[in-house]
Structure formats: structure tokens, C-alpha cells
C-alpha positions as CSV (number, residue, x, y, z in Angstrom):
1,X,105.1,79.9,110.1
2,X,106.8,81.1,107.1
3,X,106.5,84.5,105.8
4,X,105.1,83.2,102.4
5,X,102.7,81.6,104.6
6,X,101.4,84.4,105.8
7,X,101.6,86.3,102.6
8,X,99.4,83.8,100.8
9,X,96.8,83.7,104.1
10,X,96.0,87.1,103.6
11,X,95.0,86.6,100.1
12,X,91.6,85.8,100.9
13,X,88.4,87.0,99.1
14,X,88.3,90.5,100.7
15,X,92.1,91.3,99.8
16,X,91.6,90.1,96.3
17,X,88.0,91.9,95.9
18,X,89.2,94.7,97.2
19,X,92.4,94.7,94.9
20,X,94.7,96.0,97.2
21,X,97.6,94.7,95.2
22,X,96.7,96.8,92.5
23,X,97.8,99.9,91.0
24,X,96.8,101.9,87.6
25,X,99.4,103.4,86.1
26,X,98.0,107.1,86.4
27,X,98.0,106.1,90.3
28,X,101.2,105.2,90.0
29,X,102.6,108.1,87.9
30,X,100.7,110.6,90.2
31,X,102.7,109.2,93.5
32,X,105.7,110.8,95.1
33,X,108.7,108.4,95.1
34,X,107.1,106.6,92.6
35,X,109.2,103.8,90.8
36,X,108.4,101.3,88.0
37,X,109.5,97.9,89.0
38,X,110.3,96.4,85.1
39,X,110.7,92.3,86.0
40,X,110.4,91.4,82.4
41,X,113.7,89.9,80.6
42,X,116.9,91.7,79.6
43,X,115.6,90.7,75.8
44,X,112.3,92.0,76.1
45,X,114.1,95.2,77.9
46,X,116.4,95.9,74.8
47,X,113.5,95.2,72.3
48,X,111.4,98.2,73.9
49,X,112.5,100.0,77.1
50,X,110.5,101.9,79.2
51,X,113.2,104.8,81.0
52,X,110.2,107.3,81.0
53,X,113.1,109.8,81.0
54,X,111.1,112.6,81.4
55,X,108.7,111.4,84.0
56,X,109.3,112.1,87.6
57,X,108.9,108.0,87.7
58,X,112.4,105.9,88.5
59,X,112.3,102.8,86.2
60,X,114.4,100.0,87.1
61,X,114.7,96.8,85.7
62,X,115.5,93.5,87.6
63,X,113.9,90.5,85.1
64,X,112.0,88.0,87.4
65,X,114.6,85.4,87.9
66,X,117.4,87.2,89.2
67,X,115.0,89.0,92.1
68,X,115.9,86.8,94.4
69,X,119.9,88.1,94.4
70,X,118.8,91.8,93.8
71,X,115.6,92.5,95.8
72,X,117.7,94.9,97.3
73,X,117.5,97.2,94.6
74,X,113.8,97.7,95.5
75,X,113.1,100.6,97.4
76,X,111.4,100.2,100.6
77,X,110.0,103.8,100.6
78,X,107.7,104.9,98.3
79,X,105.1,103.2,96.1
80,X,106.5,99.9,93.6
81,X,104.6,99.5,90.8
82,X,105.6,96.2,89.1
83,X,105.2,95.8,85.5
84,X,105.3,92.8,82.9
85,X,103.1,92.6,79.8
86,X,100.5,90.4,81.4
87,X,100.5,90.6,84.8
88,X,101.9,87.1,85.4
89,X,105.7,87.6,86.6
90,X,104.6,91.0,88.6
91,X,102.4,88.9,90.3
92,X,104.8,86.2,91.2
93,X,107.3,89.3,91.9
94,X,104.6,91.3,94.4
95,X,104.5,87.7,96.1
96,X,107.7,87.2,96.9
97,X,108.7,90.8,97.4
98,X,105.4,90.6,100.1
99,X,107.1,87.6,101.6
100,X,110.6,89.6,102.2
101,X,108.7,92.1,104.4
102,X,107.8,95.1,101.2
103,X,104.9,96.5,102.2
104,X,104.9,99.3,99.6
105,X,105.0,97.2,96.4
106,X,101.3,96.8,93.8
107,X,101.1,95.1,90.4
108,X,100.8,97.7,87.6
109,X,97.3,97.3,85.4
110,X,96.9,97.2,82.3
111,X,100.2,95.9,80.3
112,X,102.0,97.1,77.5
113,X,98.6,99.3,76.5
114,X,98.6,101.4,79.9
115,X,102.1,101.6,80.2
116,X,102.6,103.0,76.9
117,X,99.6,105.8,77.4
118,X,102.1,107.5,79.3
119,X,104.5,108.1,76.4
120,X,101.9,109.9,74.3
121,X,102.6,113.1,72.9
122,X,100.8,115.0,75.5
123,X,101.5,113.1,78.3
124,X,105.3,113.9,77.7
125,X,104.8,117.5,77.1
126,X,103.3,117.6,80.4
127,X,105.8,116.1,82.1
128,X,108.5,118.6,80.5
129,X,106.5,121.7,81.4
């Protein structure tokens, strides 16, 4: 059986109820080894980037269609949060990172909104301190 077999066969009504695959971006922030997983497109990654330079949060950005040559990149330690605006591509990207063996990897909630909570004034200031 293939390993995206498998992958989608676990996706039943308990794993997506239970929304395993999840992550908020507080959660993911919070985590040790924590690293933003930015699969949107080099475009949209010059228009606004998201280095959270003074986050304890590694960003790295590998847009959708190139993960296949560079899932390498991904860390196998640590927690993955995946972002794109709406959810769509990280999903797709969770899928297929699932079906290379990454057990560590969620989608990040929210979108653009969430994400961008953490660049508020205070969050920042926090973050320096």
C-alpha cells in the first residue's frame, strides 16, 4: 500500500473531529523548536514576509510547488506549523509531508489575521524582553 494511502485512511471522522492536524499560532509560537513552514509563493513572500525576526520561531519559506525537491529543508524535530492565507496549500503541504514519513508537521489556523497578531506592538516587545 502506498504511504499516501495510508495517510488519507487515517483521515477519518475522529482525526478530523479531533483536529489533530491543527495548530493555533499561540500553540505554535509557545513550542520549543518551533518553525513556520511559509508554502505560499515567492511573490506573495516579497509582497509581505513573515521573518518574525524577533520571535524564538524559525520561518522558512518553500512555496508549494517546489516541496517536492526541498522537503528536506523541513525539520523532522520539533513542531511544523504550515502557513498559507487560507489554509488550502498547507493542507495539501501537511499531506504530502505526512506521506514522506513527518510526523511532527500541523496546519497553522487562522490566516493572514492570526499570523499577523503576532507582530503587534506588544507581542514584539515581549519577545525582545
Amino acid at each position: 500500500m502506498d504511504s499516501l494511502d495510508k495517510v488519507l485512511q487515517q483521515m477519518d471522522l475522529a482525526f478530523v473531529g479531533s483536529a489533530r492536524h491543527k495548530i493555533t499560532v499561540e500553540q505554535l509560537f509557545a513550542a520549543d523548536d518551533a518553525v513556520l513552514l511559509d508554502v505560499r509563493s515567492a511573490e506573495e513572500v516579497a509582497t509581505l514576509p513573515l521573518p518574525f525576526a524577533h520571535h524564538k520561531l524559525v520561518s522558512i519559506n518553500i512555496p508549494l510547488h517546489t516541496l517536492p525537491e526541498c522537503c528536506e529543508q523541513v525539520p523532522r524535530a520539533g513542531v511544523v506549523g504550515i502557513f498559507c492565507p487560507h489554509s488550502v496549500r498547507a493542507a495539501v503541504a501537511y499531506t504530502y509531508l505526512r506521506s514522506k514519513g513527518y510526523d511532527n508537521v500541523r496546519v497553522l489556523e487562522g490566516g493572514y489575521a492570526a499570523i499577523c497578531d503576532m507582530a503587534r506592538p506588544g507581542v514584539v516587545l515581549a519577545q525582545i524582553k
